[in-house]
Structures are given as C-alpha cells and as structure tokens.
C-alpha positions in Angstrom: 5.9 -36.6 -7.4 3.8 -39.8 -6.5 0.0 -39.0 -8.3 -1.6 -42.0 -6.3 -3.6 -43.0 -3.9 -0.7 -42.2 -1.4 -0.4 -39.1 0.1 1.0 -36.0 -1.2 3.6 -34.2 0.5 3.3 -30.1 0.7 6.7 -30.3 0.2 6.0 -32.2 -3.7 3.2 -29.4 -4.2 6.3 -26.5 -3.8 8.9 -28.2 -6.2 10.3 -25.6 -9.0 9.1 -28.1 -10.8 5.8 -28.1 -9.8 5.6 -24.7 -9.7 6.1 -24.6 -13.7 2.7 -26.2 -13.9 1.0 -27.7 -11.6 -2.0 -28.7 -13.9 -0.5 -31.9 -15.3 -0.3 -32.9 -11.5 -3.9 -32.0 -11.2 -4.8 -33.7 -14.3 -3.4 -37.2 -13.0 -5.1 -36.5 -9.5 -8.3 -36.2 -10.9 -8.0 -39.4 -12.7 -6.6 -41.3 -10.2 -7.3 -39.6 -6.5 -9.9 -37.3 -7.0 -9.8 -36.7 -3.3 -6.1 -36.7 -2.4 -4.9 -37.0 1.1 -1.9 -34.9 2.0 1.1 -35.1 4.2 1.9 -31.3 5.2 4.2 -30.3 7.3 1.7 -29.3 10.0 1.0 -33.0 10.5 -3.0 -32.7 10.9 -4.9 -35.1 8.8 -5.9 -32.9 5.2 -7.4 -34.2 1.9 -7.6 -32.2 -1.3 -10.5 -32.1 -3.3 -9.8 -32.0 -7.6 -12.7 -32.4 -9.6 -15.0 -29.4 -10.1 -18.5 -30.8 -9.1 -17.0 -31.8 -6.4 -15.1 -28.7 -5.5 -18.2 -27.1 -6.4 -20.5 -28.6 -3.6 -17.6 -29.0 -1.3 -17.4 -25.2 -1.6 -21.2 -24.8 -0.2 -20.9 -27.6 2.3 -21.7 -26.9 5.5 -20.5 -30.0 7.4 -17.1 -28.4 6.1 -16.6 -25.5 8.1 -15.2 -22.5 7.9 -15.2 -21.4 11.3 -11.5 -22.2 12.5 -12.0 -21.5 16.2 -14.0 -24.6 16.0 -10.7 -26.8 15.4 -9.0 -24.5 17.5 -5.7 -26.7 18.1 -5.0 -27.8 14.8 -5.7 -23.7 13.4 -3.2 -22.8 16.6 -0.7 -25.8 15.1 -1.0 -24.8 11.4 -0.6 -20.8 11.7 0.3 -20.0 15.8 -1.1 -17.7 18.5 -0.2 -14.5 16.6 -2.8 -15.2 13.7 -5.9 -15.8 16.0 -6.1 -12.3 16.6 -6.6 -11.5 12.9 -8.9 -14.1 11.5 -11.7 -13.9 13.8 -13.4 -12.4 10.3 -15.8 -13.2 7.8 -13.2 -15.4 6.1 -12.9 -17.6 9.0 -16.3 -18.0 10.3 -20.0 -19.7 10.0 -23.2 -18.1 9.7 -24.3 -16.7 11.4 -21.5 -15.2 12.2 -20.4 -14.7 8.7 -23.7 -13.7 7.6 -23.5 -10.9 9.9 -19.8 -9.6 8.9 -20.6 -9.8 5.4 -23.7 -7.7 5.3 -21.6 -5.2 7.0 -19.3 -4.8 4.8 -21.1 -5.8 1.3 -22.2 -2.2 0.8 -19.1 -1.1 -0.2 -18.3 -4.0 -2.8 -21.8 -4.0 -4.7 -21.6 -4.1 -8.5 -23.2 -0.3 -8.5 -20.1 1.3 -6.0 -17.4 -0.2 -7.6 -18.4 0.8 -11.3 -18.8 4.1 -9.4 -14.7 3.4 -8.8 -13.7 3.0 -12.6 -12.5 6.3 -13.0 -10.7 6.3 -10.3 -8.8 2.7 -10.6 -8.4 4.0 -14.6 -6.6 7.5 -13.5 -4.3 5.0 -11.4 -3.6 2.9 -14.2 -2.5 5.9 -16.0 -0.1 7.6 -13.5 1.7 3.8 -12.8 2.1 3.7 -16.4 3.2 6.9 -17.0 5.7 6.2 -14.4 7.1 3.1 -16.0 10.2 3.0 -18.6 8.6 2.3 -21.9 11.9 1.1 -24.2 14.0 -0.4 -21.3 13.3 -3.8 -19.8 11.7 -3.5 -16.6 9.6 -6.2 -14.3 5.7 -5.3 -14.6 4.9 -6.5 -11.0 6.5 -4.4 -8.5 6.5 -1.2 -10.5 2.4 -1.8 -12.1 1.0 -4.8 -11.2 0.9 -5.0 -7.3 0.9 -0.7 -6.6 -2.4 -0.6 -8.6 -4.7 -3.1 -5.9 -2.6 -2.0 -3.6 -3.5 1.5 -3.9 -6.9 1.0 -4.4 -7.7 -0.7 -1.1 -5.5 2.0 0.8 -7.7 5.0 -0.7 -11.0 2.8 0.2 -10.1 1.6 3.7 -8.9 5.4 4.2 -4.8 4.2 4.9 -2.3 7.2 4.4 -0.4 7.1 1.2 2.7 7.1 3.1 1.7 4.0 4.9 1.3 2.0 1.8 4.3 0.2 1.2 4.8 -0.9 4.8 1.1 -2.7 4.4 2.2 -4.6 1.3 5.3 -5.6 2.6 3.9 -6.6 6.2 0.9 -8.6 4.1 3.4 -9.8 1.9 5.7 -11.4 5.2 2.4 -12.8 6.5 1.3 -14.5 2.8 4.7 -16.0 2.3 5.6 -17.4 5.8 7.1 -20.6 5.8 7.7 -23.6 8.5 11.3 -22.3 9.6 11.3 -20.8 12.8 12.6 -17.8 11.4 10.0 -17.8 8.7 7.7 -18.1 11.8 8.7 -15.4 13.5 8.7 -13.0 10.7 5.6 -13.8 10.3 4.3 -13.6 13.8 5.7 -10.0 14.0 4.2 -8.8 11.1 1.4 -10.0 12.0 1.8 -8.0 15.6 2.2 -4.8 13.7 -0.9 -5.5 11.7 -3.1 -5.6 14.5 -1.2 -2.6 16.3 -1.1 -0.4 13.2 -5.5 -1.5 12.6 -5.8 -0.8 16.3 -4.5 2.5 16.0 -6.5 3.5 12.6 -9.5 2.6 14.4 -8.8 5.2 17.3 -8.1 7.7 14.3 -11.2 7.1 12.8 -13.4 7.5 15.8 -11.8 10.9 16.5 -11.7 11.9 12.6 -14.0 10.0 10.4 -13.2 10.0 7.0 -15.4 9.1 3.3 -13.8 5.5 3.8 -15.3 2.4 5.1 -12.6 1.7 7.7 -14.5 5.0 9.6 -18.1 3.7 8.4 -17.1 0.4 10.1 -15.7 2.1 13.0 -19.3 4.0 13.4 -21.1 0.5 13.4 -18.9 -0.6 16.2 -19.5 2.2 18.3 -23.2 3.1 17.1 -25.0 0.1 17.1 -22.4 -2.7 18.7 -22.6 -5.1 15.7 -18.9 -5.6 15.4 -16.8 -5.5 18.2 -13.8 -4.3 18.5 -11.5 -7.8 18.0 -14.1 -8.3 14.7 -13.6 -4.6 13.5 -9.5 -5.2 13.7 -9.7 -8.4 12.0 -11.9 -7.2 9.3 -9.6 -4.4 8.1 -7.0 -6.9 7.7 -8.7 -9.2 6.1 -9.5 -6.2 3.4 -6.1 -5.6 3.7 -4.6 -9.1 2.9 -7.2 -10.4 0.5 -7.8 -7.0 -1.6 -4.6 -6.7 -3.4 -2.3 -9.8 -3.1 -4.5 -12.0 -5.5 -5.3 -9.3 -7.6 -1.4 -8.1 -8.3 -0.7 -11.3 -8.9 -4.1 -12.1 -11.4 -2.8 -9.1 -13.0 0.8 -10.4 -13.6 -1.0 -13.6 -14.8 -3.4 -12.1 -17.4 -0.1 -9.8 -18.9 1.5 -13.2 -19.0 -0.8 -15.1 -20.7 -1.8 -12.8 -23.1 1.8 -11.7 -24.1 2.5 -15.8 -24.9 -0.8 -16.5 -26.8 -0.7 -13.7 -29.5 -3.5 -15.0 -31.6 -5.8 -14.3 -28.4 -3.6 -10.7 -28.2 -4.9 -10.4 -31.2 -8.5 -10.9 -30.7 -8.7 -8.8 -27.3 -6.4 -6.0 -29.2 -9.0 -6.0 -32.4 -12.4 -6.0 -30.0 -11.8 -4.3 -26.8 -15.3 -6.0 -26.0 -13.5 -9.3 -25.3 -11.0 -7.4 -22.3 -13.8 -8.9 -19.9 -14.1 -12.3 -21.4 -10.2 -12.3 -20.9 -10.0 -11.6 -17.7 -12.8 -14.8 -17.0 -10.4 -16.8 -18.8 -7.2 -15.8 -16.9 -9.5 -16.7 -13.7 -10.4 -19.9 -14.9 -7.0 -21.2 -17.3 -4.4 -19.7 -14.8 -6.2 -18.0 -11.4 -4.0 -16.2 -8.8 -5.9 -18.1 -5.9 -4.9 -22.2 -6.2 -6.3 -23.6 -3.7 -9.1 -22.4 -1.1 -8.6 -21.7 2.0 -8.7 -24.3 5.0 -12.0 -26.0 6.0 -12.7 -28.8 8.8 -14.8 -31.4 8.8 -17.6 -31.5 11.3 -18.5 -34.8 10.8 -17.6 -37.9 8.5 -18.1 -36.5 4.9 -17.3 -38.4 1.6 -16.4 -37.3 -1.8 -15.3 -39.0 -4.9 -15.8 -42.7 -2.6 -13.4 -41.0 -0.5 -14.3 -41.1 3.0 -13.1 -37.6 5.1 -13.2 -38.1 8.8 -14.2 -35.7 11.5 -11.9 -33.3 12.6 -10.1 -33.4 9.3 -8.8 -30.6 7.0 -10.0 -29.9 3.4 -8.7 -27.6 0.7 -9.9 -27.4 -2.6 -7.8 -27.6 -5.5 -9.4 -24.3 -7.7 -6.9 -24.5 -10.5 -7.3 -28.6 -10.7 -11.3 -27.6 -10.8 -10.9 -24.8 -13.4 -9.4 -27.5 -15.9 -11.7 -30.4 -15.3 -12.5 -31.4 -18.5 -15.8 -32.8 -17.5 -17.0 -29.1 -17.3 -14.9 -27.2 -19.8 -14.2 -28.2 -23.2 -10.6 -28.0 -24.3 -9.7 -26.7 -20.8 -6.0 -26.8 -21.2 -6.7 -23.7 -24.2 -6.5 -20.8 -23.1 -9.2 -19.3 -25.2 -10.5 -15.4 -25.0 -13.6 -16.2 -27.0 -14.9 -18.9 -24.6 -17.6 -16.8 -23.4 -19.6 -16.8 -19.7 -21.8 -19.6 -20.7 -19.1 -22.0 -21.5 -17.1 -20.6 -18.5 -18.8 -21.1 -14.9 -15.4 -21.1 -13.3 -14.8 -21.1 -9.6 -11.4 -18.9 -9.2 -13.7 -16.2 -6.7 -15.1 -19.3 -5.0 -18.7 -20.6 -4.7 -21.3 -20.5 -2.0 -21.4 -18.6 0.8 -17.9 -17.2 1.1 -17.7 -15.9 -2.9 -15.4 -13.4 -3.3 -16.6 -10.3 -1.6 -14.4 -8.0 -3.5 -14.9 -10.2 -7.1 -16.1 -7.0 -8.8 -13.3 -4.7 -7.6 -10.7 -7.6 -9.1 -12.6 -7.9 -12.1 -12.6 -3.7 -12.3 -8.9 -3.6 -11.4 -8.0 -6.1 -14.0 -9.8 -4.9 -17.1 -8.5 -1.4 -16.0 -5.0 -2.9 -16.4 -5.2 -4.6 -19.3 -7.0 -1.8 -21.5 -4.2 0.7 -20.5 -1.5 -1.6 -20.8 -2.4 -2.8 -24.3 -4.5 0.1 -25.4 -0.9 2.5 -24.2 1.5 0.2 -25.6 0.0 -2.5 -28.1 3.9 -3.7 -29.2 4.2 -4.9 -25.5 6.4 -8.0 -25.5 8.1 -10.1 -22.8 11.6 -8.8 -22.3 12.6 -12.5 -23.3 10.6 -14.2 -25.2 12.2 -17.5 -25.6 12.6 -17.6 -21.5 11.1 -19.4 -19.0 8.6 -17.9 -16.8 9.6 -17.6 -13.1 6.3 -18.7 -10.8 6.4 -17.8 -7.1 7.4 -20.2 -4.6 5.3 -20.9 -1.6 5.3 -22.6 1.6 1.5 -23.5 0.7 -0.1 -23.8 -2.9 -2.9 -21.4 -1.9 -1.6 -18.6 -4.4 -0.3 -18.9 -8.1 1.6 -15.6 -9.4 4.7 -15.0 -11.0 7.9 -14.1 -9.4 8.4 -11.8 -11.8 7.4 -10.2 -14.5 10.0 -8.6 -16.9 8.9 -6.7 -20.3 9.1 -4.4 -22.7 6.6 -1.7 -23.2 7.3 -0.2 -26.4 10.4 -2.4 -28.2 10.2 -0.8 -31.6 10.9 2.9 -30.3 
C-alpha cells in the first residue's frame, strides 16, 4: 500500500492485510501525508485527516459540514436514494438543525438516566452469561458481545423482544453494504424495511404509548410539531444503527485486548477501580469507530499545508488520531493505568456531534467486562497462539473483530 503523497485507494484501506493493523499505515501517513487524499470507489474527491490536532479542530469545523443534503449528488452517489430517507437526523445535519434534534433526544442519554440503567444493563450481563457454555470453546460476539447493546437499545426505544434479531441483522445489512450491485441492493432493502418497520412503531406508539422514548418522541411530534414525521423515522434508526453496532464490537475489542496483555488483566483483575480506565484505553488503543463519518467542505479549507477544495469530502482517521504520538506518550502501549489526564482521546468524537449515547457505551462496556472477568477470571482465548480475525469492510469507518472465540472457564 503506497503511504505517499499519492492517493489511497479504499480498496488498500480493506486489505486482510490492512485489516490486521491498520496503525502502522496510519503511523507512515502521519509522517508523510498528514492529510491524505483518497481514491474510493465512489469517485468524489475525499481527503483523510491523520494527526490528532488536526482531527481534533477538523472535528468542530464548521466549514466542514455535516449536513449531507447540502452535497446532495455526491451523498445520492456514495450511498443511493434508499438511504436519504433515513439520515435526515441529527447525524447528518447542521445547527440549527442538529441543535434542535439533539436537545430532543439528550434527555434520555444524560449521565444521571443512564447510571439510573446499571442495574438493568448488569442483570443482562448476567442472563447472556449464564446462557453461554463455560468449558467449551465458543465465539463471545454473537452469543454476549452484540445481544447485550443490542438489547439495551430495544428495551429503551420500546422494540418488542421478538423483533430484536431482525433489527440487528437488517442494521447489520445496512453497515456492511458493499459497491456490488448486489451488495447495493441488499442494502437498499433493508434499508426499506427499516423505515417501514419505524413507520409502523410510530403508529403503535401514538395509539399505545409506552415508558420508552420512541413514544416520548412520538408525543413531541404530535404535541408540539418539533420533529416531523420524516425526522421522527430517521431518528429511531439512527438510535437503532449507532446504539449497538459500535458498542458490540468495542466490547469484542476490550475482551480482546485484555485477554492478550495479561499484565494489564492483571491490574484491572486486582483493582476493579481501573475497569473504567480500561475501557478509555480500548477507546483510544483500539476503538470500534475508525474513521468518522463523512463531512463536505463548504468552502476551500487547509490542514496540515494541505489544501481541501470546496465540494470535497473529509473523513477523519480516529484510530490514526488515538495513536499520534504528539499527544500520547507511548501510544502504541496499550496501558490500563494511563489515566484521563494522559488520555483525551477522540473515539466518541469531539465538538458538536460527540457521541450522544457515550455514557450508555461506557455503561455497557464496564458492565461487560466486570461480569466477564469478575464470573470467570481464567478466561482465555480459545487459541492463544492464533491470529485474530478483524472484520472486513467495504469502508474503514468501523474496527471489530470477526470473531471472537474463547474459553470461559478452561481449568474446569
């Protein structure tokens, strides 16, 4: 893969190879192309942003929006017809627009709610595990690691039980569509059974609302009109999409990482106290979300001495940012003990589009690892010696594993 000046294919950013660890690539580009121009398969003009004070402002930037109605024919190129009718959400908007959305929905994501939560994640935790072989090899992430968020966001946006699996696996189709046509069309109708299946909830919340927010955002639209109808859809998918995909696959990180640095095992096993400090560092050494999402230039913008013309596209290389040795010492250790002073990371983002739901993740994650561990302290990797599997993806905007198998109590 060419680490120059010259632009990098998406195609070089999805090698096995790559894959396998992506931060020596990110290590050369931020020597050598801070600001990297890509080639993707979409064919609109894109540059990728490395170094973390860079990512940092670029994050905040208004001339970079996020509001992808505004480059309307390049957002139709890149994703199709099908997706405009489930982005028109906070995710993918400008205040005030955003500004609007978010306050709408922040209620339910304050520190204060989602401590109110821990119980309920931590009974979760315990009936997944209790469901799990515990002396047979086994792969952590479809039977623990993706049920728990999963779960979670179901019971909050009020979803049946029963209609669970069909919203991983139609979220699932959506986050791993490719550039083949069939890919495409996968993609398109699961994206067309996401709206239909919102679009009905919506109706069944008017007639019987629920303790959820899916009915308390359903009473805003029809009470006061500050979300209409297309916004309310788009937001429960958004909650959908973006409330248990990155956090199945942080989980599935943070097992990983701990299970092949014992010393720092060690530590979180001996002080329970350092389970949060873990988590920080799984966000920061190895985060589920690589890259940001899509913004567009409004105007000529420069970074790094790069120049970025109107009208193009900008993502921002998290995990390149994460490891910038210019703002973390020793970043390439993964290191427990690094503490929140020493670890200003940027895996939920920066700015105005933060991670809404950073404090459920964070919630979700400690959960997971202090009943994993705390359960089943001999946990080991069903293979040891073997290499780890990552996910493959049409784009780098998520980093999990393709699978997770282990062990959960080897000695009996």
């Amino acid at each position: 893969m060419t680490t120059t000046q010259d632009a990098v294919t998406a195609a070089e950013r999805c090698t096995p190879e790559y894959r396998r660890d992506p931060h020596a690539v990110y290590a050369q580009l931020r020597g050598t192309a801070p600001v990297c121009p890509l080639r993707p398969p979409h064919g609109n003009e894109t540059y990728l942003i490395t170094r973390y004070e860079d990512a940092r402002t670029a994050l905040s930037d208004p001339r970079l929006s996020k509001d992808m109605y505004g480059a309307i024919d390049a957002y139709r190129r890149i994703f199709g017809d099908s997706s405009v009718a489930l982005d028109d959400n906070m995710l993918n908007s400008d205040p005030p627009k955003h500004t609007r959305l978010r306050k709408l929905v922040n209620s339910a994501f304050t520190p204060r709610r989602v401590e109110a939560l821990r119980p309920r994640v931590q009974g979760i935790v315990r009936t997944l595990i209790d469901e799990c072989p515990t002396r047979e090899p086994f792969d952590l992430l479809p039977a623990f690691a993706f049920p728990l968020p999963i779960i979670v966001i179901c019971e909050l946006l009020g979803v049946p039980p029963q209609e669970r699996s069909r919203m991983q696996h139609l979220s699932t189709t959506v986050a791993q569509a490719g550039f083949s046509e069939e890919s495409k069309r996968a993609q398109q109708q699961a994206e067309e059974d996401l709206h239909a299946y919102f679009t009905d909830l919506t109706t069944a919340k008017r007639d019987r609302p629920g303790d959820d927010l899916m009915s308390a955002l359903t009473a805003v639209r029809d009470n006061d009109g500050g979300l209409s109808e297309h916004e309310l859809v788009s937001t429960a998918f958004l909650l959908m999409f973006a409330g248990h995909k990155t956090t199945a696959y942080a989980i599935g990180n943070a097992v990983h990482h701990l299970l092949t640095h014992p010393a720092q095992l060690r530590a979180v096993r001996e002080k329970p106290e350092l389970v949060g400090p873990a988590v920080e560092e799984v966000l920061r050494y190895d985060g589920s979300v690589e890259s940001s999402t899509f913004r567009y230039a409004t105007e000529d913008v420069e970074y790094a001495g790069t120049r970025i013309p109107k009208g193009a596209l900008v993502q921002i290389a998290l995990s390149s940012a994460n490891r910038d040795p210019q703002k973390f010492d020793d970043p390439d250790a993964f290191d427990v003990t690094r503490g929140s002073a020493q670890n200003a990371h940027l895996g939920f983002g920066h700015g105005p589009h933060y991670c809404l739901g950073a404090p459920l993740a964070r919630l979700e994650m400690e959960s997971a690892l202090t009943g994993l561990f705390g359960r089943f302290p001999r946990m080991t990797l069903a293979d040891p010696a073997g290499e780890p599997r990552w996910m493959e993806v049409p784009f780098p905007a998520f980093r999990g594993l393709a699978e997770l198998p282990v062990v959960l109590d080897p000695a009996g």
